[in-house]
Each structure stands twice: as structure tokens, then as C-alpha cells.
C-alpha positions as CSV (number, residue, x, y, z in Angstrom):
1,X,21.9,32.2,45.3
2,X,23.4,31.3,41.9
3,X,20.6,29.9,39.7
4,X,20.7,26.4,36.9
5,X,22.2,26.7,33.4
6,X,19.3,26.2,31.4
7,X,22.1,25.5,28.1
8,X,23.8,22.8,30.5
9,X,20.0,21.1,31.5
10,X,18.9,21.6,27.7
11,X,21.8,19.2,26.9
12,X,21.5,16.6,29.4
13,X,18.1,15.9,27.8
14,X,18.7,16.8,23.9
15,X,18.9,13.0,23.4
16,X,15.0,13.0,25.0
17,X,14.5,15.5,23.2
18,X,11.9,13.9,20.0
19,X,13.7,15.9,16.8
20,X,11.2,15.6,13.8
21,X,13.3,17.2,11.6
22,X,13.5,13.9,9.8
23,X,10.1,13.5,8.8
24,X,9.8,16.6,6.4
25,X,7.0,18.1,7.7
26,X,5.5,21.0,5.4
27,X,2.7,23.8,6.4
28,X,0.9,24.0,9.1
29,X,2.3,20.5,10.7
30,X,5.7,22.2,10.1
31,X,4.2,25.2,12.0
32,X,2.9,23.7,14.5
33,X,5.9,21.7,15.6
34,X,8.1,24.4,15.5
35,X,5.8,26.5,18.0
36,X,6.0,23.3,20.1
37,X,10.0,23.2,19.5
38,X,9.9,26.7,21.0
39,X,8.0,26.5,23.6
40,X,9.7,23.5,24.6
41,X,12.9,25.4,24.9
42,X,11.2,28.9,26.6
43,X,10.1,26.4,29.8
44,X,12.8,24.9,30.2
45,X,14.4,28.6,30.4
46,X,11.9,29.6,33.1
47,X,12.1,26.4,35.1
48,X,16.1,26.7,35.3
49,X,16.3,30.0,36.1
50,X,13.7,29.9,38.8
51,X,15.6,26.9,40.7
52,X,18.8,26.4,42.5
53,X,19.6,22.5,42.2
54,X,20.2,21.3,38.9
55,X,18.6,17.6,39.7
56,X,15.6,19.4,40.6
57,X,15.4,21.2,37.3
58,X,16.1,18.3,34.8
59,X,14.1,16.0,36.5
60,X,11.0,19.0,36.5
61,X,12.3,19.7,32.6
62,X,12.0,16.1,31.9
63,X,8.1,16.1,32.5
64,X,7.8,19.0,29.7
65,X,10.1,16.9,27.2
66,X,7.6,13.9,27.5
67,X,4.6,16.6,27.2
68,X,6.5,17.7,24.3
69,X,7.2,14.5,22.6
70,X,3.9,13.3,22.8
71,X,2.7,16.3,21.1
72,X,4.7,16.1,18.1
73,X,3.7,11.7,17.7
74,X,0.7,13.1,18.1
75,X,0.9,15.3,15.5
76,X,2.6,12.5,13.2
77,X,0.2,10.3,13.8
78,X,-3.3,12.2,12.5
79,X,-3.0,10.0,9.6
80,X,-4.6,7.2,11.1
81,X,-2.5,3.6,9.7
82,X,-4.4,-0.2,10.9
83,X,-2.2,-2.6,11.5
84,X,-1.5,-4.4,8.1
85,X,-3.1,-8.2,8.0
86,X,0.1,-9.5,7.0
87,X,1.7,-8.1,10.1
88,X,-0.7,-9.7,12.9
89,X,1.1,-10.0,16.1
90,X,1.0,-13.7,16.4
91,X,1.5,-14.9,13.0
92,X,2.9,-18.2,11.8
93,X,6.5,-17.7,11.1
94,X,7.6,-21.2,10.0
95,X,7.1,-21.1,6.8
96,X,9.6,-18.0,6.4
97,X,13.6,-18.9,5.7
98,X,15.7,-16.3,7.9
99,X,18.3,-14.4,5.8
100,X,21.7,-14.9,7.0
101,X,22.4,-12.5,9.5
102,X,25.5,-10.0,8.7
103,X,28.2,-9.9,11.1
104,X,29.5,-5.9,11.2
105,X,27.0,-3.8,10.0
106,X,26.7,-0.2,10.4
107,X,22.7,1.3,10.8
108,X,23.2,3.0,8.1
109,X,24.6,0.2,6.2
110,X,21.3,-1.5,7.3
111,X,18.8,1.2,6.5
112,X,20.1,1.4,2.8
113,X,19.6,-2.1,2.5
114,X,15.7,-2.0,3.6
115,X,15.6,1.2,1.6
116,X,16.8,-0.7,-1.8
117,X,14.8,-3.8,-0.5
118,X,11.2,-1.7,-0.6
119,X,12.1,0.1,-4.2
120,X,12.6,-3.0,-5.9
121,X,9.2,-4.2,-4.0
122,X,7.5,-1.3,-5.4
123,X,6.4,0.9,-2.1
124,X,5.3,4.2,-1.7
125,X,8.2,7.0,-1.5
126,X,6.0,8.1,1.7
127,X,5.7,4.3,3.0
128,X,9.4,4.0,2.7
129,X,10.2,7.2,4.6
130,X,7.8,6.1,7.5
131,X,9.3,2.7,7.8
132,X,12.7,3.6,7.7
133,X,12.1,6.6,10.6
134,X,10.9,3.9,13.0
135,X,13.3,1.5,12.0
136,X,15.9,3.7,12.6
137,X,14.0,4.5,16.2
138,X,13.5,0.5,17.6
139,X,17.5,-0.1,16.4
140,X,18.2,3.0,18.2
141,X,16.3,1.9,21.7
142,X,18.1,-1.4,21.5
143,X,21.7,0.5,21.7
144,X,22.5,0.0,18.2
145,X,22.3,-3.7,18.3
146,X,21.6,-5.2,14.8
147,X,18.1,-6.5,14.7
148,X,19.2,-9.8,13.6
149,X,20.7,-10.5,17.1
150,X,17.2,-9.2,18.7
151,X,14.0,-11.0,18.9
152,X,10.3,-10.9,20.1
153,X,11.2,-9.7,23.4
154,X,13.0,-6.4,22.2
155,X,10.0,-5.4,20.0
156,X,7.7,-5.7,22.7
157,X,9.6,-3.4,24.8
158,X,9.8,-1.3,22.2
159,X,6.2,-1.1,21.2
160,X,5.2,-1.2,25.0
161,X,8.0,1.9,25.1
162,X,5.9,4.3,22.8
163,X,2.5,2.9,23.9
164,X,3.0,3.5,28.5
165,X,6.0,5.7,28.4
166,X,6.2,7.8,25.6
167,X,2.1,8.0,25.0
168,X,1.9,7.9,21.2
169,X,-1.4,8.3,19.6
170,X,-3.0,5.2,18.1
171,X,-1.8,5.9,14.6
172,X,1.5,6.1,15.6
173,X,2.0,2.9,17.5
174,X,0.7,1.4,14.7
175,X,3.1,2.9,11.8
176,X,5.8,1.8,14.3
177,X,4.8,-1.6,14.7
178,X,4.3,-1.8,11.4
179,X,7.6,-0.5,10.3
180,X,9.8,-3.0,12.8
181,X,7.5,-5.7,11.2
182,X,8.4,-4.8,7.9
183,X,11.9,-5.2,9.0
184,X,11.7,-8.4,10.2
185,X,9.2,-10.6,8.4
186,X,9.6,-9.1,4.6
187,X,13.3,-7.8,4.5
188,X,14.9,-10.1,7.3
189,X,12.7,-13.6,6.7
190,X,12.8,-13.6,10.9
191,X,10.7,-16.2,13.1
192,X,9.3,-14.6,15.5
193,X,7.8,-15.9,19.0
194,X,4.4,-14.8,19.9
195,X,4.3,-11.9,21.2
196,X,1.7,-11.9,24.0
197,X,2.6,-9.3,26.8
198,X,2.4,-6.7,23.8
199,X,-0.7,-4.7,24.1
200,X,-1.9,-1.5,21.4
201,X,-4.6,0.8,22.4
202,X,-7.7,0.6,20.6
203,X,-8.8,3.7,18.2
204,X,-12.1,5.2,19.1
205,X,-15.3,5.0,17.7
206,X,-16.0,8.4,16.1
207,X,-19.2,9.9,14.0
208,X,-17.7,11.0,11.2
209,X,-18.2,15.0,10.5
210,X,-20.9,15.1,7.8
211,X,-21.5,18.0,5.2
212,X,-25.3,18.2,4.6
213,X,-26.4,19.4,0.9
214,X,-26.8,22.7,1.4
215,X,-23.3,23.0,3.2
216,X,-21.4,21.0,0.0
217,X,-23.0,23.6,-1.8
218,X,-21.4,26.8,0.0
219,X,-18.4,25.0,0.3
220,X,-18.0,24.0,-3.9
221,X,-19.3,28.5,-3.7
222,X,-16.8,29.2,-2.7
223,X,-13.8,27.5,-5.2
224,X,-13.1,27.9,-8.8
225,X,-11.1,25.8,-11.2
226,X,-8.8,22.8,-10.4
227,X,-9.7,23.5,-6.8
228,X,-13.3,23.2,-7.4
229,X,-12.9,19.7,-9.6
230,X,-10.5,18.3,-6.8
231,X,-13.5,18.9,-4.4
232,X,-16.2,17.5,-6.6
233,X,-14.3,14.4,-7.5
234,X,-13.8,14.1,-3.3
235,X,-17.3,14.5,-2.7
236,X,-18.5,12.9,-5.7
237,X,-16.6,9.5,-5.7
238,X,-15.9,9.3,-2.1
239,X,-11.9,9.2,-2.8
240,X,-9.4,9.5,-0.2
241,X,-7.1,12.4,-0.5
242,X,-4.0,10.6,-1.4
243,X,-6.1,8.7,-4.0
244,X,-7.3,11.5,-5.6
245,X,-4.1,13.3,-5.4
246,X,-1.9,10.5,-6.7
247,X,-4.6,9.7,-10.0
248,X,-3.2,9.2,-13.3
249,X,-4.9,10.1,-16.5
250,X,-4.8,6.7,-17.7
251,X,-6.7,6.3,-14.6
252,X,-10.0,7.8,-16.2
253,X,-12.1,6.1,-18.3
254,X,-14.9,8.3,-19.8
255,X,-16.1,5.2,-22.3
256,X,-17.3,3.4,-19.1
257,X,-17.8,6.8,-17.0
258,X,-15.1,4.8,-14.5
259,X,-12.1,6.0,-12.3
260,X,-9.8,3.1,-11.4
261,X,-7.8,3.5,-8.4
262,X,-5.0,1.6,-8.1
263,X,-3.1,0.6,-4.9
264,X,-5.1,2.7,-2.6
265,X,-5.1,1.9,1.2
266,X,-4.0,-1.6,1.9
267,X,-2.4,-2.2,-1.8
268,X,-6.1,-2.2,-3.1
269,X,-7.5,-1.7,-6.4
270,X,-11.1,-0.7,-7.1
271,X,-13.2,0.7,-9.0
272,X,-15.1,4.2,-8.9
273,X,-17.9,5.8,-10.9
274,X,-17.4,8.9,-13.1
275,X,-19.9,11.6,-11.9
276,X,-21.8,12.5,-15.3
277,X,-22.1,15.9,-13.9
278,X,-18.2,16.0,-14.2
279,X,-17.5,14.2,-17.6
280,X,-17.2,17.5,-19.9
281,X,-14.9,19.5,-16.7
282,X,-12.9,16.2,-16.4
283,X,-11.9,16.0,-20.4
284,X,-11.3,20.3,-20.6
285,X,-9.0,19.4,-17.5
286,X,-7.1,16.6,-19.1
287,X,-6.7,18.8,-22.6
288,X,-4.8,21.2,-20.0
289,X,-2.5,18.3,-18.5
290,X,-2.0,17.1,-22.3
291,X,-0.9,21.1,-23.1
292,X,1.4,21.1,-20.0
293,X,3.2,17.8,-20.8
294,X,3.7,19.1,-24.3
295,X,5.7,21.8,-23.1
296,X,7.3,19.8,-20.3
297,X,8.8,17.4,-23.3
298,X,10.1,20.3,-25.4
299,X,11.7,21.4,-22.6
300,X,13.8,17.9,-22.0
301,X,11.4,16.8,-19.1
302,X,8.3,15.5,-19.1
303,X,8.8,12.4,-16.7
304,X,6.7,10.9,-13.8
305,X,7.6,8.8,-11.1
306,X,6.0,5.1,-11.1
307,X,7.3,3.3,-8.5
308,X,5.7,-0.1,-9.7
309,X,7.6,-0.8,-13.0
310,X,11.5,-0.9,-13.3
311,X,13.9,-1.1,-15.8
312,X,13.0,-0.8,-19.5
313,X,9.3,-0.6,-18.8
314,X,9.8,2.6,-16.8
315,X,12.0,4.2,-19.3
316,X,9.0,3.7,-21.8
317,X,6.5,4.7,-19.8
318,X,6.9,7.6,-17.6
319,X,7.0,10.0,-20.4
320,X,3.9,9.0,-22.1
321,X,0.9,11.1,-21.6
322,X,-1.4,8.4,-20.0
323,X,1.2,8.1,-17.0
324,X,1.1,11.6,-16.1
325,X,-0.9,12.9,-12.7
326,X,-4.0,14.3,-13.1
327,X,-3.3,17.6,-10.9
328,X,-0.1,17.7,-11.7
329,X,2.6,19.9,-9.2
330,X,3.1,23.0,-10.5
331,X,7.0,23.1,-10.8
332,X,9.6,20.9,-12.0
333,X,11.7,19.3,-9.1
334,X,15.0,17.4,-9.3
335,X,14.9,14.0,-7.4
336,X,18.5,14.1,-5.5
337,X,19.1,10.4,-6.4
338,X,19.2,10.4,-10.2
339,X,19.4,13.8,-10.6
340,X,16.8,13.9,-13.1
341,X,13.8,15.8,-13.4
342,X,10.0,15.3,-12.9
343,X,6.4,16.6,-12.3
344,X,4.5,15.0,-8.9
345,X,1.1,15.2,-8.2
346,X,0.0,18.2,-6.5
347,X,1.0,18.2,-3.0
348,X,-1.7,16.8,-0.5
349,X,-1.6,19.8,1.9
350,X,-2.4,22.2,-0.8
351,X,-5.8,20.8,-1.1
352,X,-6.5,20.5,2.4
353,X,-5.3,24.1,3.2
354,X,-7.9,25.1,0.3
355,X,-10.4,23.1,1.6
356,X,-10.3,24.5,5.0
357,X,-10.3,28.5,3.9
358,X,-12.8,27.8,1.6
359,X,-14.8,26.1,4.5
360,X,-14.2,29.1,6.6
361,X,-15.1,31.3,4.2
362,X,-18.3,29.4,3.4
363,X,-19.7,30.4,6.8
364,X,-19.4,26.5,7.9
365,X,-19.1,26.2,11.2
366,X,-17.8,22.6,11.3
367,X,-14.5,21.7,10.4
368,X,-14.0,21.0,6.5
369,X,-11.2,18.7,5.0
370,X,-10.7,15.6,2.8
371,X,-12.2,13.2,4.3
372,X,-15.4,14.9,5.1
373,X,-16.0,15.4,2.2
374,X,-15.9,11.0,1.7
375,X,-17.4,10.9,4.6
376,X,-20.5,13.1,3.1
377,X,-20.6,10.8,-0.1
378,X,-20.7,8.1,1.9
379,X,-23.6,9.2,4.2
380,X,-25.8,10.8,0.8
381,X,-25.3,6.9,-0.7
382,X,-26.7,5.4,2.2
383,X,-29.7,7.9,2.7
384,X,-30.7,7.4,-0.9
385,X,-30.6,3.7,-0.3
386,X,-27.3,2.1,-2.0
387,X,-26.5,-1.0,0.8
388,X,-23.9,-1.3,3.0
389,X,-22.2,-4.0,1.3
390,X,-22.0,-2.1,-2.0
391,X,-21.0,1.2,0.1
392,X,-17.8,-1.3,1.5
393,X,-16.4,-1.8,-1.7
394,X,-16.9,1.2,-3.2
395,X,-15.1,2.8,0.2
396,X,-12.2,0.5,-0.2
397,X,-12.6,-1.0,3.5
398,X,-11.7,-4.2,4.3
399,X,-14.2,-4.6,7.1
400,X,-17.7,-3.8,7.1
401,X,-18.1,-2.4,10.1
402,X,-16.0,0.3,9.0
403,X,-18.2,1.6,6.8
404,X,-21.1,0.8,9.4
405,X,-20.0,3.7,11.2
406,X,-22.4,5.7,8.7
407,X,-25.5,4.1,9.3
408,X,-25.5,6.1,12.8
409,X,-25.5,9.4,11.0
410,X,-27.7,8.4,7.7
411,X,-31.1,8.8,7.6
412,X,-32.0,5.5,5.4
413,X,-34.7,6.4,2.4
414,X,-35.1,5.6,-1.0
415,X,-33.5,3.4,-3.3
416,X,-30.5,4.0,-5.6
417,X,-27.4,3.6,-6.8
418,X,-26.1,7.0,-8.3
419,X,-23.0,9.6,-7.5
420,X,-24.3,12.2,-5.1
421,X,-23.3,14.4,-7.5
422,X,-25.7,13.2,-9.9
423,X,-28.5,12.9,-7.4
């Protein structure tokens, strides 16, 4: 008996098929996905050629695509994203004045719109990526329907979609809702109906995976140079990675023995203390930026992104010195809109790749990143008595019991109110 075409049941379900392409993974995500991609593809092989009805096939392929696809949300969601305040599900709309709706308008009309919408608003490159993904995604479940002749009901089976059917993880449900809500309430001006039958799951309540003293110590053994002050500055302020990643020299104020950190998660400003212990390796470091800048200007460059000022005030400032990233990237790319060129920040999984080798290699049998390393400032605060309250702020959390999470792995001591670093 003749056996399935697995080509012919592979493109009956392509459109299933969750291509993440579009997201620009890098590393080990990018890895990772592609082993999934491949995989994907080899059992659908073996499942067509060991059966002789094609029905039977796609409908027994179709369970390994929604496998599939919840693998890779899963594995877009690991950065965990709340739900924003100003998205709540059952806001007051009155207030807002709907934009007039346009009559023929192609999705990608519509997405370039939102996308010049959030640049003149200021967002984050990697906030404006994320939005316009899912964005792209709800239009796309409604048939391609403008979103101005949807309402409350369409999101709910959207969100209600990803949350029973397609099994999203937490984080991802909520970057999708917040995208669509984006859409509608800031770029649209929409009222909206309650939306009442539309249910997320709730994220677990986790210990957080604590370095002790001597473990910090093996780990910072173990790195040298800008790897070793990235670390420090994680451990020893309590920064999240994109904040330390993303800081500016301007950022650092030795006078005060400060770090300000500007628009961190949730659009929030605060303010950081300056390890002492790190004073002398932070201005050496700096002298290095300054003597990299230098030669980025006499080369014609010498410019930084910095998405919150336009016009004029951007032309003046992105080449100045006090603009430029801290851990600068270590080549020159060309951004495809303008065509000019610029130095990022250095990219995130660099540090957490670095991180985890050097964990490894430090004999540390649990698992070492970023955040455990904020997670193990915050803990040594609390153990040598600094309160919760003024834990919160330096943290950046809008709710307390957030940071409460700490007290259960803390042993509560002393009093005092320095940088573990300087402990």
C-alpha cells in the first residue's frame, strides 16, 4: 500500500505552522528554535510515511505542530512582561476620542502607521518590534479585517486563542495583550467594552535562585575585564540586564557615587548607588569609552541612538561623549532606515552567555545569569537589614510584594544600608 506525501501534509499545515523568523532571534534562542524547526519537520516525515490515509496523518501531524508552537511562545516568552497599568482590562474608555477609522487600508499600510506612531512617542526599538509582531498576529486571526471595524469581542477570542488553544506561556499572553492594547487605546483612541469572559493565567510564585558569598566570589574568579565590571555592577547595584546593558555614561555620577537609570521596566526612573569598591574600575573604564569614541569620530561616526529626543536635539546630542553606552558594541552597524552609522550597547546575550560559562566553569552547580545575580543583591540587602520598602525602590518594583518574594530566602540580621559589594 502506497504511503502519505509528507511535502503534500507539510503544506496543508505551513499556515499552522508558528514561523519565528520575524522575531530575530540570536544564539542559543536562535539555536534552540531551529532544532525545534527540525524536528518539527523529521515527525511529520515518520508519521506520513508510516500511514496510508492522509486525514489520518494531518490530523496526527497537527498535534506535533501545536507541541511545536507552544515551544517556540514558550521560548519568546522567558522574558517575563506584567500587564502594563495603563492597559487594565476593564478600563474607563470615555474619556478617549476614537481616531477616524480609514476606509481601505492595507496591514501593512496599518503597521507603518503604529510603527511611526511609537517612534515619535519615544519606545524602545525592542518594544516596537514586539508590538508590531502581535499586532500583526490578532489582525491576522481576524481574516485581515481592519481593527477599527473589530471590537472587545474579537480581542477576547484572540487572547482566549493563545491562552486554551495555542498554550502560550504567561509572558507571552501578556506581550500580546499588551501589544493589541497598544493598538487600540494609544494609537487608535478606541472605546472599548469590558471585557469580562477574557481570562490570563496567573505567573507562579517562584524562589528566586540565590548566589551565596562564597559562590559570587567563584563566579567574579572566574572573569576579567569588561566582563568582570558588567557582573559586579549586576551584583552590586541589583540592575536588570537590559538596564545595565542599555547605561549611558552620562548615566554615572561619581561626585554623588550614583547611577541613574532612566526608563527602566515600566518607563521608570530611579536611582542606584555607586559601589565604592568600583569607583576607580568605573572611571579607567569610561577613559576607554572616551578613547573609542575619539576614534569613532575621526572616522566620520561616532553616533548613538536615543530614541527619546528628535529633531535638532538629537542631531546635537548623539555624538557627544556623555550619550554614548557604557559597554559599547564592538563594531559599527548601519541602521537600514537612514543608512547611517552607529555604536549600540553591547548585545544582552553576550553577557548572559558569559555569565553562564563562567558559572559552569566556577564549579556552581546552580544555574547562573542576570538576574541572579539581582536576585543575590537583593537577598544580601535584606540579610544585613536594609527594609523592604527601601529594597522596593531601589529594585524598581511597583508592588511590594514583588520584592517580598526575598524575605523567604533571606535570613534577616543586622542593620545597614550599604552595596553588597561594599559590605
Amino acid at each position: 500500500m502506497k504511503t502519505i506525501c509528507s511535502v503534500s501534509v507539510w503544506n496543508t499545515l505551513s499556515s499552522e505552522v508558528f514561523f519565528y523568523s520575524e522575531f530575530n532571534l540570536t544564539g542559543l534562542k536562535l539555536d534552540k528554535a531551529n532544532r525545534y524547526l527540525a524536528s518539527l519537520k523529521r515527525r511529520i516525515m515518520t508519521i506520513s510515511n508510516g500511514s496510508y490515509d492522509f486525514d489520518t496523518a494531518v490530523s496526527e501531524s497537527r498535534i506535533v505542530v501545536a507541541g511545536y508552537n507552544k515551544a517556540i511562545n514558550d521560548l519568546l516568552g522567558e522574558v517575563y512582561e506584567p500587564i502594563r497599568t495603563d492597559f487594565e482590562l476593564n478600563r474607563d474608555t470615555s474619556n478617549l476620542v476614537p481616531v477616524a477609522p480609514v476606509k481601505v487600508e492595507s496591514v501593512e499600510a496599518l503597521l507603518v502607521r503604529v510603527q511611526e506612531f511609537m517612534r515619535t512617542k519615544g519606545y524602545s526599538r525592542k518594544t516596537e518590534q514586539a508590538y508590531l509582531i502581535w499586532i500583526k498576529r490578532y489582525v491576522s486571526f481576524n481574516n485581515n479585517r481592519h481593527p477599527s471595524k473589530l471590537n472587545h469581542l474579537n480581542i477576547e477570542a484572540f487572547i482566549n486563542h493563545l491562552v486554551n488553544v495555542d498554550k502560550v506561556a504567561i509572558a507571552t499572553q501578556r506581550q500580546a495583550f499588551n501589544g493589541v492594547m497598544f493598538l487600540y487605546l494609544k494609537f487608535l483612541q478606541v472605546k472599548l467594552d469590558p471585557m469580562n469572559s477574557m481570562k490570563l493565567s496567573s505567573k507562579q510564585v517562584k524562589l528566586p535562585t540565590v548566589l551565596n558569598k562564597d559562590e559570587v566570589a567563584k563566579l567574579f574568579a572566574e572573569l576579567d575585564g569588561t566582563q568582570l565590571l558588567i557582573a559586579k555592577l549586576l551584583y552590586g547595584t541589583g540592575m536588570r540586564l537590559m538596564e545595565c546593558a542599555t547605561l549611558r555614561i552620562r548615566d554615572i555620577d561619581f561626585q554623588r557615587g550614583e547611577i541613574h537609570v532612566h526608563a527602566g521596566k515600566g518607563g521608570k526612573d530611579r536611582i542606584l548607588m555607586l559601589p565604592k569598591t568600583l569607583t576607580a574600575e568605573m572611571k579607567e573604564h569610561v577613559n576607554s569609552v572616551a578613547d573609542i569614541h575619539a576614534k569613532d569620530l575621526a572616522n566620520g561616526w561616532g553616533k548613538v541612538v536615543i530614541p527619546w529626543l528628535k529633531g535638532n536635539k538629537l542631531k546635537a546630542r548623539q555624538s557627544e561623549l556623555g550619550y554614548q553606552f557604557l559597554f559599547p558594541a564592538s563594531k559599527i552597524y548601519v541602521d537600514k532606515d537612514s543608512h547611517e552609522c552607529f555604536r549600540h550597547h553591547i548585545h544582552e546575550t553576550y553577557i548572559q552567555k558569559t555569565l553562564r560559562s563562567a558559572g559552569l566553569k566556577a564549579g556552581i552547580t546552580k544555574g547562573v545569569y542576570p538576574h541572579c545575580l539581582r536576585h543575590s543583591f537583593a537577598t544580601a540587602l535584606l540579610e544585613a537589614g536594609y527594609d523592604i520598602r527601601s529594597l522596593q525602590e531601589l529594585m524598581g518594583h511597583s508592588d511590594i510584594s514583588t520584592t517580598s518574594v526575598y524575605l523567604h530566602v533571606a535570613n534577616i540580621s543586622a542593620n545597614g544600608c550599604r552595596s553588597p559589594l561594599d559590605l
